[in-house]
N, C-alpha and C positions, 0 to 999 in steps of 0.2 A: 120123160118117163111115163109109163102107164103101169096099172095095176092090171093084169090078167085075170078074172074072174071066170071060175066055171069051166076048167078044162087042163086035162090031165098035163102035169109034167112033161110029157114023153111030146108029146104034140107040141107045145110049146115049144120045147129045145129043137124039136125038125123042122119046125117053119122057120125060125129065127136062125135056124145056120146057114141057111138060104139066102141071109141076107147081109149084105159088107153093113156094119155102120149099128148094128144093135146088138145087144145081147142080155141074159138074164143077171141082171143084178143081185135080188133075192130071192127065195124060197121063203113067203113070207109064212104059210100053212101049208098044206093040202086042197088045193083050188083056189089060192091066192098068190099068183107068183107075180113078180114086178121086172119090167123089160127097161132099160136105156138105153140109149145111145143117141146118134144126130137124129134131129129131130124129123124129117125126112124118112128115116129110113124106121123110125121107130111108129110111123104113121104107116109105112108099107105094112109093118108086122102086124100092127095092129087092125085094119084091113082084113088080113088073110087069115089073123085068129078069129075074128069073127067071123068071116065066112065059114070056118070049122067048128064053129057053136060060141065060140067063147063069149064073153060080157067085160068092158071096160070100166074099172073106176078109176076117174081122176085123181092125180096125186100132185097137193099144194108144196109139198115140202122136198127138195131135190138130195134125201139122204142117202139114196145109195148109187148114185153116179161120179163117176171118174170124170164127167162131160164139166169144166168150168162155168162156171153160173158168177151173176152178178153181184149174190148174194151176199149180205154180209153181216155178222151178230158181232155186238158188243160182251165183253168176256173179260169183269177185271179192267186192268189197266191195258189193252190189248184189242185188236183190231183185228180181229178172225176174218178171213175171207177162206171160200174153197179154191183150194192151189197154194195155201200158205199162209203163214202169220205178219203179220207187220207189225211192231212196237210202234206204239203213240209217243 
């Protein structure tokens, strides 16, 4: 996942449908939208926004991806992982 900084909407969504494997997760403001997908293809995107002005911040926390991560939080009596819950 990356953060998009510094470039319109509109640009983002045409470079990014160019490409198999990424797409726009959130609209976080107005010149802050956030891309995921394989990580691959989310490094092409990111790339080719830059070439068109854009600015990347990194992003620690994998919230708005559908992509399985290893991740995992304690929750209660409950073993949260992304892709599913497991009971302890």
């Amino acid at each position: 996942m990356a953060a998009i900084l510094a470039l319109d909407a509109a640009v983002i969504e045409e470079v990014t449908a160019d490409i198999d494997g990424v797409w726009i997760a959130n609209y976080n403001c107005p010149g802050q939208i956030v891309i995921s997908g394989k990580k691959a293809a989310v490094e092409e995107a990111c790339e080719k926004l830059k070439a068109a002005g854009a600015k990347r911040a990194e992003i620690t926390s994998p919230v708005f991806t559908t992509v399985p991560d290893t991740s995992v939080a304690r929750i209660g009596t409950q073993t949260v992982t992304y892709g599913g819950v497991e009971n302890d």
